[in-house]
Each structure stands twice: as C-alpha cells, then as structure tokens.
N, C-alpha and C positions, 0 to 999 in steps of 0.2 A: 743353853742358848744356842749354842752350835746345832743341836740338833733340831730349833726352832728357824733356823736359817736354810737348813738343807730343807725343810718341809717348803719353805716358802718360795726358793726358787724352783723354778718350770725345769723340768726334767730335758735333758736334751732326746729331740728325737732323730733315732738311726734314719741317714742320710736313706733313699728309697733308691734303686737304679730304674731310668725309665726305660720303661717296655716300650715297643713301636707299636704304633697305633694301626690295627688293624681295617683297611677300609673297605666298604661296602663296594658291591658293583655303581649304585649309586654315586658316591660318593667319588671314585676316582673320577680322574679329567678327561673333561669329556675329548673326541674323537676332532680335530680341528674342520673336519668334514661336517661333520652334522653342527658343528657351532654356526660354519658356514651358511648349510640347508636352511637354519632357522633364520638366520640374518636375513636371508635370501625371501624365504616366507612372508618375516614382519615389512619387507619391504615391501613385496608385491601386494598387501593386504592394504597400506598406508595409500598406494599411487590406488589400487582399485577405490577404496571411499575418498580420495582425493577426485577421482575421475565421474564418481558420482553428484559430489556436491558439484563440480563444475557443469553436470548435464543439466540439473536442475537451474543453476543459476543460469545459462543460456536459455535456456526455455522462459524465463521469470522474464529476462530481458526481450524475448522477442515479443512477449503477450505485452511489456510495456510497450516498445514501440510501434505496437500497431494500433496500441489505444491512440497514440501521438497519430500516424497517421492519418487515422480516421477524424479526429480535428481539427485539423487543417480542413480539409475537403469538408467537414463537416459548418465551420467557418462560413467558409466558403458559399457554401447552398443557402446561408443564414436570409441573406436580403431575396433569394429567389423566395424562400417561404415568404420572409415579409410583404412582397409585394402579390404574392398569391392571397393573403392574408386583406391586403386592402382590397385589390379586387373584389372581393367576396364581401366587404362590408360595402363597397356602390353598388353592387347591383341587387337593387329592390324585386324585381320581378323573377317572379322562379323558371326560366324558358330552359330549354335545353342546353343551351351553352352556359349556361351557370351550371346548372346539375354537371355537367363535365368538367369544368371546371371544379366543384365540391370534388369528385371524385378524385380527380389529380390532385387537389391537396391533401386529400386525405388520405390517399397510397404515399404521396410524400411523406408526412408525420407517421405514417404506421414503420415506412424504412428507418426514418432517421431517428423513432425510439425502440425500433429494436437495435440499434448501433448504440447504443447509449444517450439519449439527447433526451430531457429532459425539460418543460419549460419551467420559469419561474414562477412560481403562483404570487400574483401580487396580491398582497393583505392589506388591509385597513392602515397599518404604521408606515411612516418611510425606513426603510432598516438602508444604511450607509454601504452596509457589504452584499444587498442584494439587487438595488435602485441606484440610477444616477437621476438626479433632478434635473430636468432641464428649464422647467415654468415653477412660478410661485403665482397664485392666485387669491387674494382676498376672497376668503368665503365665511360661510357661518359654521363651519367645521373646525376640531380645535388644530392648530398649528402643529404643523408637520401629519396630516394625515392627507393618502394620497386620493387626489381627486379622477384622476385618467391615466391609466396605460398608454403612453405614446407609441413606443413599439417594443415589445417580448423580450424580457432575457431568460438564456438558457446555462443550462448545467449538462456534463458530458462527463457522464462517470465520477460524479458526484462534484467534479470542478468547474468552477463558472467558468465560461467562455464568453455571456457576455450580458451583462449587467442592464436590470432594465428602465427602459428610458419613462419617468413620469412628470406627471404634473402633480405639485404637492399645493398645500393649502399654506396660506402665509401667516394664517389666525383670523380673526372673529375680527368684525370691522369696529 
C-alpha cells in the first residue's frame, strides 16, 4: 500500500531560478521626450477639430441670425404690400398708373420671395394654425369653411410670421 501512496502523491517539482527577462527595443521605456512629443501631438490635434466644430458652429449662427434679421424688416414691409395689394383691387380701369403700380408690387414680391417670404395659400377649411377669424357669417356652406381672405398671411422660411386674416362661414341657415 505504501507503494500505492507514493504513486498517488504529485511529485515535488525542483524549484526553477528565474532568468531576467530579456526586452525588446520595443518593449523598453520609452524616452520621456518623445512620451512628451506625443502628448504634445494628441493635444494639438484635439484644439485643431475643437477649432473646427467652433468655425462651423459660428457660421450655423451667423446664417441663423440673418434669417432673424431679414424678418423683422420683412415684418415690417408687410402692411406696405397689403396696401399695394388693396390699391390694385380699386382700381378698375387699366391706365398707366395702375400698370406702374402692378409693376412695383410685383418687383416687390419677386424681392421679398426671393428673401424667403412666402404667402399663405388659403384653402377651402379654416386650419387654426394657418387663419385667424375675424367674421363669422351665416351662409349655405358647411361650418367653418372659409368664405374671404381679409388680408394675407405669410411664412418666412418655413415660420409663420403672420397668420391670415378671414371670414369663416358659421353654418347653413
């Protein structure tokens, strides 16, 4: 049995002495200069696309607020159209001062949709977010369809600026 005991235990293994580990040129530490170089590197690489996304975002902002400026002043010019606008529905006869006049509104609205200005096309329904009512009128149209355009609203770069004025129907008598 003895010699069923000595089989069973694990043999002891002779201790090893350790060798020094030989390193590569790799592997040694690096030069604190060039740890330096790269530091220096990954910085100037971080502030170059830091100084990037800042030129764009300046640029993004100045194209917003000139769209803002241009509405104000575009605001602005609103009632001069409207009343170019009424003029041109009195006067019945075609004489030369009307034809001058058609053309000055018309150089108007060619400026002020190339700036972005837009009007609203008014449709058959009253829509809440594109009309303000200002009449209701008993007709034989069904309730809430709109019977007249009182005066224009526009859109400026796809934002209303200013909602347009109608006369709605109140329902069927």
């Amino acid at each position: 049995m003895e010699d069923k005991k000595q089989q069973t235990q694990p043999k002891q293994e002779q201790k090893k002495t350790a060798e020094p580990i030989q390193q590569t040129p790799r592997e040694q530490p690096q030069d604190p200069k060039d740890a330096q170089i790269k530091d220096l590197i990954n910085t100037l690489q971080r502030l170059q696309a830091e100084f990037e996304n800042y030129k764009k975002r300046i640029q993004k902002e100045q194209t917003e607020f000139a769209k803002l400026a241009n509405e104000n002043l575009i605001v602005e010019l609103l009632p001069i159209l409207d009343n170019f606008n009424l003029a041109l529905k009195q006067t019945k006869a075609q004489d030369n001062f009307s034809k001058g006049v058609e053309l000055i509104y018309s150089q108007l609205i060619d400026l002020l949709e190339k700036k972005g200005l837009q009007k609203i096309v008014t449709g058959e329904k009253y829509n809440v977010h594109l009309h303000e009512a200002l009449l209701q009128e008993v007709s034989d149209k069904e309730k809430g369809t709109i019977l007249e355009e009182l005066q224009s609203g526009y859109k400026l770069n796809e934002k209303i600026i200013r909602l347009a004025k109608v006369k709605i129907s109140a329902g069927k008598k």
